[in-house]
N, C-alpha and C positions, 0 to 999 in steps of 0.2 A: 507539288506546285512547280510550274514549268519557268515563273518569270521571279526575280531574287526578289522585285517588291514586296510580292506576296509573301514572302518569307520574313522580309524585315519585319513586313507590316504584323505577322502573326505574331514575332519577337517583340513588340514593341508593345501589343497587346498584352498578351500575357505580363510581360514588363510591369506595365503599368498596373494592373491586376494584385500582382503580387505586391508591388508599394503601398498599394491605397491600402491593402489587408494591412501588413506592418505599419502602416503610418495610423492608421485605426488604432488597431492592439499597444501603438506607442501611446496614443493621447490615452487611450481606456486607461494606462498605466499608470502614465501620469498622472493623471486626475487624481486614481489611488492613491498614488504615494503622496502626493499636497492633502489631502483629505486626512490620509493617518499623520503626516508631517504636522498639518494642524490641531489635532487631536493631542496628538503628543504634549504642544506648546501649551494648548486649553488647560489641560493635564494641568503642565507645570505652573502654571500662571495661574491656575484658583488654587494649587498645593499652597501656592506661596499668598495667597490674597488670605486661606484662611490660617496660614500662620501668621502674617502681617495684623491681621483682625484681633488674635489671638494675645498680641504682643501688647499691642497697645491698647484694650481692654487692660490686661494687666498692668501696664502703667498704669491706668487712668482709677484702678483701683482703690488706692490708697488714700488718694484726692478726693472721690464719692463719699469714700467710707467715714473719712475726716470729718466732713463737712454736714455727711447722714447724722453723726453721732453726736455732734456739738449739742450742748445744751441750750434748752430757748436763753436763760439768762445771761449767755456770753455776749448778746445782741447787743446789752445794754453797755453802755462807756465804764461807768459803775454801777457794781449790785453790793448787798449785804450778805453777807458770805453765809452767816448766821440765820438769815433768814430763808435763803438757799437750801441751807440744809437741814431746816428744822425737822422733817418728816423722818430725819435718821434718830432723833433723841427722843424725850420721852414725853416733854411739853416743849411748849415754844420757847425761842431763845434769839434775845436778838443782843448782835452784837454791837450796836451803834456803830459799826465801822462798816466804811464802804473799800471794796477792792476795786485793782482796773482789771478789764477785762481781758483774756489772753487775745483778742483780738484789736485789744487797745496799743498789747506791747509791742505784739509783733504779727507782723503780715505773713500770711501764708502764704508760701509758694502760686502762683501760675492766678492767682486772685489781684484784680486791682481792686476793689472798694466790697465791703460785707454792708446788708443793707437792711434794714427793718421799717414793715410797714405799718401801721398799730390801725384798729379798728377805724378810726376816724380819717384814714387815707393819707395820712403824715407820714414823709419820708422819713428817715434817720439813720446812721451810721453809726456802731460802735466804735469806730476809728476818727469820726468828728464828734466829741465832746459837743456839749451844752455849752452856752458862754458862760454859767458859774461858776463850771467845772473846768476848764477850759486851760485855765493859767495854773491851776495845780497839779494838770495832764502835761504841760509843755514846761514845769520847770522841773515834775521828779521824772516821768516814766518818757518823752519823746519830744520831738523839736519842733518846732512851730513852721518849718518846712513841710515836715512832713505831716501834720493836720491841714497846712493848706493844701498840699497836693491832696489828701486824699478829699477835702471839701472842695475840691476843684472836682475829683472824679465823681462826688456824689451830685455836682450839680450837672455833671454830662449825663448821669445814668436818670435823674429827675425828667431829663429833657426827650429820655428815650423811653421810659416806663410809662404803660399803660394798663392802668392800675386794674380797673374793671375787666378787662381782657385777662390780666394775669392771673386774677383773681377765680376767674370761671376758667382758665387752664388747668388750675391748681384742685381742681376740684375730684381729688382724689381719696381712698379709705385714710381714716388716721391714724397715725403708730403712737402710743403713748410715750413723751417725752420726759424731763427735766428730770429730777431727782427724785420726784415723788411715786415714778412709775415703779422701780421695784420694792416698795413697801404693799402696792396693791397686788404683785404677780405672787405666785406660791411658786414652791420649788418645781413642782409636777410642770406647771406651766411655762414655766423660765424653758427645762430640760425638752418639754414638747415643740416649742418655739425655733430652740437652738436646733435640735434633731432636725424641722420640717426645713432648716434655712441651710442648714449642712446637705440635704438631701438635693435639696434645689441647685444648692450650687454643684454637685456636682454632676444633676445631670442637666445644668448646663454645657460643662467641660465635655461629657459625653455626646452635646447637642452641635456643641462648635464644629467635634470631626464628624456630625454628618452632613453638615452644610450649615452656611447663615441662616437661610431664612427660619429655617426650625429653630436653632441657636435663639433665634430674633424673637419668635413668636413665644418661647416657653421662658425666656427671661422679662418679657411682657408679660405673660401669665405669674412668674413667679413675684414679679414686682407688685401685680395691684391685687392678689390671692395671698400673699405671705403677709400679714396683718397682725401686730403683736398685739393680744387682748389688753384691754386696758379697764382696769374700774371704772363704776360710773363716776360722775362726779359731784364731789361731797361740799368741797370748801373752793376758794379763787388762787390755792397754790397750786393747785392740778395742773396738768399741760398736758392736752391732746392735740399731735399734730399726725401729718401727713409726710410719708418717706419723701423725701429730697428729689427734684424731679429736674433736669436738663432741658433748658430751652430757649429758643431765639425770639429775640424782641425789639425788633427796627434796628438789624444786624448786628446786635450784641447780645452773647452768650452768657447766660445765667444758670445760677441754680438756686432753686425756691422750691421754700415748703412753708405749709399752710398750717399754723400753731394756733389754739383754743386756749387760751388760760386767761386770767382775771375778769372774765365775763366778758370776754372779746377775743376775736380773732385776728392773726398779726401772719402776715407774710415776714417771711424771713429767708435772706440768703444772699449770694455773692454774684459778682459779675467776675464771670474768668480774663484772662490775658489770650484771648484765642490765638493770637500770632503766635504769642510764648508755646503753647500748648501745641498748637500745630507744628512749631518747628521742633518740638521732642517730639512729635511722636512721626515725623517723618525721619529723623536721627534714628529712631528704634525700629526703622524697617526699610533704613537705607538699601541693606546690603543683600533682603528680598527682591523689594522694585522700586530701584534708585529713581524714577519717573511718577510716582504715584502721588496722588494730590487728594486734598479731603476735603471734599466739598458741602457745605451746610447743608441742611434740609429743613426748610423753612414752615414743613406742614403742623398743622396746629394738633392733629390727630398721631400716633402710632405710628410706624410705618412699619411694614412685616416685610419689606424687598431686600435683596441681597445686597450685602458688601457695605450694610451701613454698622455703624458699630452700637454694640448695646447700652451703653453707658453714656454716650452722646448722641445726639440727632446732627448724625453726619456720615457721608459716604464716602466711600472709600472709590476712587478713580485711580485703578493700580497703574495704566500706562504698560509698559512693555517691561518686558522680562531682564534682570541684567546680565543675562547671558542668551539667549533664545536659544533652545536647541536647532543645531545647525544640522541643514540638510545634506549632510554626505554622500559620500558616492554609493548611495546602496545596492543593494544583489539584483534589487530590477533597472536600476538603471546600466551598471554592467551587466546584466542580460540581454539588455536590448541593443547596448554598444555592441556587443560581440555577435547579435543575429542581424543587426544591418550591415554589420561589417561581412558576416556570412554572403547576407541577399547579393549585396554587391561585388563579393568577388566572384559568387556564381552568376551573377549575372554576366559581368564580363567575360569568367572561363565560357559561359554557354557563347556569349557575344563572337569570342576570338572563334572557337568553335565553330560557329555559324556562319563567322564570315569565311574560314580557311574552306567548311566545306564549299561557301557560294561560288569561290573563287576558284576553286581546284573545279567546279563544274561548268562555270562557263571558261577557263579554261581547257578542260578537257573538251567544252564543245567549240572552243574555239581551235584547239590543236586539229581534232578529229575534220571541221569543216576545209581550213589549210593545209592539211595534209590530204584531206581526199582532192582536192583541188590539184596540189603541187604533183599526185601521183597519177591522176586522172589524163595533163599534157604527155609527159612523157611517155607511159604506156599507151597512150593510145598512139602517138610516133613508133614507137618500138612494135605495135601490132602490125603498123598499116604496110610499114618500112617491110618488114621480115615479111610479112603477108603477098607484098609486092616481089620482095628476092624469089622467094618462092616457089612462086609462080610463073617466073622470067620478066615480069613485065617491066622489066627498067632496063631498056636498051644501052649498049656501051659500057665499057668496062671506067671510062673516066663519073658517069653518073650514080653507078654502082658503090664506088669508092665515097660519091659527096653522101651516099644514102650509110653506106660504112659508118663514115666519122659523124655524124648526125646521131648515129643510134649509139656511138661511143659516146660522143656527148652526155649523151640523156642519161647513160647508165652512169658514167664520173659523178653528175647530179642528184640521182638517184643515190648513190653510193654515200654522198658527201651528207645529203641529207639525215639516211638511214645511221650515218655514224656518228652524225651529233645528236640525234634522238636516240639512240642509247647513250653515247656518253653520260648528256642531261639525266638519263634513266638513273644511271650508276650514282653519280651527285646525289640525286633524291634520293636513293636507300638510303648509302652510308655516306659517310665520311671520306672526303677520296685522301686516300694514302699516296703521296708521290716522293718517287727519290731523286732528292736533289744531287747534284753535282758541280762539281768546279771546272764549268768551260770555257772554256778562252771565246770573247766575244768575236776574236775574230775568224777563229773556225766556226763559231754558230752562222754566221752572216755566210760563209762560204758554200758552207749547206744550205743555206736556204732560199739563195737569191735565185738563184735557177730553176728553181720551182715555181716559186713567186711570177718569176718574170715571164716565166712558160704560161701561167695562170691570165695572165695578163696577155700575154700575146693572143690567146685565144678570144682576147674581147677588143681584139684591135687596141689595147692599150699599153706606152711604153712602161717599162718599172725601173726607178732609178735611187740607188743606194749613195747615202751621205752619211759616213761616219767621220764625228770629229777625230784629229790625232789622239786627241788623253784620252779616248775609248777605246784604241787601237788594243794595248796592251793588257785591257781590264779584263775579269772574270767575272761571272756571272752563277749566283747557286739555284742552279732550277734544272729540271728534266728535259734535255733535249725537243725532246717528241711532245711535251705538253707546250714549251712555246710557237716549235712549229705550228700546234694546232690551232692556238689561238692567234698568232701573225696569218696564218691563214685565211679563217675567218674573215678577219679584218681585209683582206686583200679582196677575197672574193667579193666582201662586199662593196667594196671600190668598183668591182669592175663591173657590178650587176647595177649600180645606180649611177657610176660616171662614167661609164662606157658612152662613146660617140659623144661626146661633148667635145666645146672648140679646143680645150689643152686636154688630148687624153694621156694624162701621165700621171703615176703612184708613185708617191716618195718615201724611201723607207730612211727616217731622219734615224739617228741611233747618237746621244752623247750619256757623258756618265758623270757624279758627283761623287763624294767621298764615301756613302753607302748604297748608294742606287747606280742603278741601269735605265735610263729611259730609251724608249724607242715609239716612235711617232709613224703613223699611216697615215697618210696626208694625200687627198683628191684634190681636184677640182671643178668636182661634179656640182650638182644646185642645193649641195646641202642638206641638213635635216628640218624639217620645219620647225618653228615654234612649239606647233603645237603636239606634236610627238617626241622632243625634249625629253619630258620625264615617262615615256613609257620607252623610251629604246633598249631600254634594259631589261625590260618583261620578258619571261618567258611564254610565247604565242603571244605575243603582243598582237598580231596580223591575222585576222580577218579572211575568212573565202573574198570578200568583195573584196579586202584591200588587198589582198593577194592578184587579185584578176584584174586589177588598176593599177600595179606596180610591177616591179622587178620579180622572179622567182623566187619563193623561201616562205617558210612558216614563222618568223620572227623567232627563231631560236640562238643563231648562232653568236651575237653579242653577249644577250643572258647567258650562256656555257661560256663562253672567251673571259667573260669578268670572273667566274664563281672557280673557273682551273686557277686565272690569276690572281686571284686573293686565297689560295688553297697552296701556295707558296711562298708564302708572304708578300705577295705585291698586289699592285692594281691596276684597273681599265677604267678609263673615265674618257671624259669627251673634251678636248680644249675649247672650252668658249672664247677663246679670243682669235680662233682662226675665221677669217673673216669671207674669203672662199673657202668652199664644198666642205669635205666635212674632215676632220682631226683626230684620231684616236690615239690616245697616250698610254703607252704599257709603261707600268714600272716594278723595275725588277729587284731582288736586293742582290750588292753588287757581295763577291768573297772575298 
């Protein structure tokens, strides 16, 4: 490609090319990794929902089991103990004595009020006494606070129970109850019963670690399928009820079961303390998912969905994890760190690359065009000249002479040229090696103003040296012959761009400080433009065209003047604060 656009433009392409690939192959990454980073969490947050599940079932155990197992006659404030247990002796036996009821003495746990409903839809409490009984409940076995608080809570739960509803909930197989049931079981049947309810339980335990909803459905199944046989019914001391069942009823939680005995049937059972209950069982899975909430479930039917627990109709809302697995710096994400950090520094090495080759080619076409230019004047002078000697055709021995120094000219130029294009040659291999020395600045000034000034003369221009006294005596560590070459430079170019101007005069300023040597070249020619400011130090900064509109020279000689003088420790730079023509500052270090 002939023009650097094109070049950029194919860099930039490709460029581009290759991001969008990596910036693709990142997000495809990413994705993966959030995807298994989620998984992960899911993972651990159902680990923990069915150990959380698991926990508080077993609390809640002991509480069910309580309450499954209670006799219908605890219902009552007082029973006849004797009559209770007639079915264990041989005839009837009655004790004329009545008992209180363990539910009279004392309140169980996580329960506010135990409640019984008798065939004819009458509420009642074994915790509020009859009024006959009433005053010989509150002076032996409890206080008369505490029957009206609990006859305050049976007339909340009155106002919440809905008798006929609860009743066709209830409507479940019967487990034979009271005291009279193991006189109708045989041993065979007790041991088949136990065995089917051992079996059940445990593959519940087995059903839990495969998930709830299984857990869910087969402790359903176990519940209205495990049915303790019961005798028919003979006499009115029988008692056929139904297992204990959990349920809400204009948002208080109960548990009811549905008892058959004196030729009617009686609901019976408690309203829990659901706050209480709710705050242990989120105490017992704190340290699972400190966030987790348990929300009722108000359906009247089963429910088989996940994360509700078995023993209550209520779900489990884990919230988040109290730790969440944290997404670290993994192997793909440090892979993709260390391949864009790749793309990009190849992109740049290619970049630097690309630009040093664009540069080195339009400078080489620019050297190549300025130099065929700058060689093209003078040989063609030096042809036509010698062509003419030649031949005779330059009359006079005084016009022959101006044809002489004409062609010496051209070859001094020729010369001067040719030696700073090698020089710069040598720069560019290596490293240039110079040996410095300790000269007295005022033998260097000695040697060189003569030259200088000769240089000068040839452009009709005077050269005039200023050195301060405290420079007088100073030394300078540098090679002779490399600041000639570059005070040189600088001269010549004084006299190629301020030549025939109204002051033509070169000053060679020279003062020194406690480690440097300065020395100043100073015109008063029209200066450097603006706008070629930051290119004068290019090397081929110059143009065939700008060459054929200016002074002689491929723009070489400043670029070689600075890189000899920073190759000795010092520098070239330009004074911007001279305000005519133009100011070149050498600094040297002083010995």
């Amino acid at each position: 490609m002939s023009r650097p656009w094109q070049v950029w433009m194919l860099f930039a392409a490709g460029l581009a090319l290759v991001l969008a690939a990596m910036g693709w192959i990142s997000l495809i990454a990413f994705r993966l990794e959030r995807s298994e980073h989620q998984a992960r969490c899911n993972a651990v947050l159902e680990e923990n929902v069915q150990l959380a599940l698991w926990r508080m079932e077993a609390a809640l155990a002991p509480m069910i089991a309580e309450e499954n197992g209670r006799p219908y006659v605890a219902y009552r404030s007082f029973f006849d103990p004797g009559q209770a247990y007639a079915r264990y002796l041989d005839g009837a036996v009655s004790s004329e004595t009545l008992v209180p009821s363990p539910l009279l003495t004392g309140r169980p746990a996580n329960t506010l009020v135990h409640f019984q409903i008798d065939p004819q839809d009458r509420l009642s409490s074994p915790q509020v006494p009859a009024e006959e009984l009433r005053k010989p409940a509150e002076s032996k076995y409890l206080a008369a606070e505490v029957v009206a608080s609990s006859a305050a809570e049976l007339e909340e739960l009155k106002s919440l129970l809905d008798v006929p509803k609860l009743r066709e909930l209830l409507c479940r197989p019967f487990l034979t109850l009271g005291p009279d049931a193991p006189i109708e079981r045989s041993d065979t049947q007790l041991d088949e019963v136990f065995g089917q309810m051992m079996a059940e339980q445990s593959q519940m335990k087995q059903a839990r670690q495969r998930g709830p909803t299984e857990q869910r459905a087969r402790f359903q199944q176990a519940a209205s399928n495990v049915v303790v046989p019961a005798a028919p019914l003979t006499d009115d001391r029988k008692a056929v009820g139904s297992p204990i069942r959990a349920l809400w009823m204009n948002g208080a939680l109960m548990l009811a079961r549905r008892v058959q005995t004196d030729g009617g049937e009686y609901v019976q059972g408690c309203r829990l303390d659901w706050p209480a209950i709710e705050l242990r069982l989120k105490e017992k899975i704190a340290d699972l998912l400190p966030d987790a909430d348990l929300e009722p479930v108000q359906a009247e039917t089963p429910s088989a969905e996940t994360r509700m627990l078995a023993a209550l109709p209520v779900r489990l809302v884990p919230g988040g994890l109290p730790a969440a697995v944290e997404q670290r710096l993994s192997v793909i994400r440090v892979s993709l760190v260390v391949a864009w950090i790749g793309v990009l520094v190849g992109a740049l090495a290619i970049a630097a690359l690309l630009g040093g080759a664009v540069s080195l080619s339009e400078r080489r076409a620019t050297f190549v065009s300025a130099v065929t230019h700058e060689l093209r004047t003078p040989l063609t002078t030096l042809g036509m000249y010698t062509d003419m000697l030649q031949k005779g055709m330059v009359p006079g021995e005084e016009k022959r002479r101006h044809y002489l120094a004409t062609m010496q000219t051209e070859v001094r130029r020729l010369t001067h040229m040719v030696s700073n294009v090698l020089a710069f040659a040598r720069l560019e291999r290596t490293k240039p090696r110079q040996t410095a020395e300790r000269t007295a600045l005022i033998e260097l000034v000695h040697r060189l103003q003569d030259r200088f000034a000769a240089r000068a003369g040839l452009a009709d221009m005077q050269f005039a040296v200023d050195v301060e006294p405290a420079a007088l005596d100073r030394r300078v560590m540098a090679d002779p012959d490399l600041v000639e070459q570059i005070l040189f430079n600088l001269v010549d170019n004084a006299c190629k761009y301020a030549g025939g101007g109204e002051n033509p005069v070169i000053h060679w300023e020279i003062s020194a400080t406690r480690r440097t040597v300065v020395m100043r070249i100073r015109d008063h020619g029209p200066g450097i433009p603006d706008s070629e400011l930051r290119r004068i130090f290019r090397a081929f900064s110059k143009s065939a065209k700008d060459a054929a509109h200016s002074a002689p020279g491929v723009g070489l000689g400043l670029s070689l003047a600075r890189r000899l003088a920073r190759s000795v420790g010092g520098d070239l730079q330009l004074d911007p604060r001279c305000r005519e023509g133009a100011c070149f500052v050498l600094t040297l270090p002083a010995a």
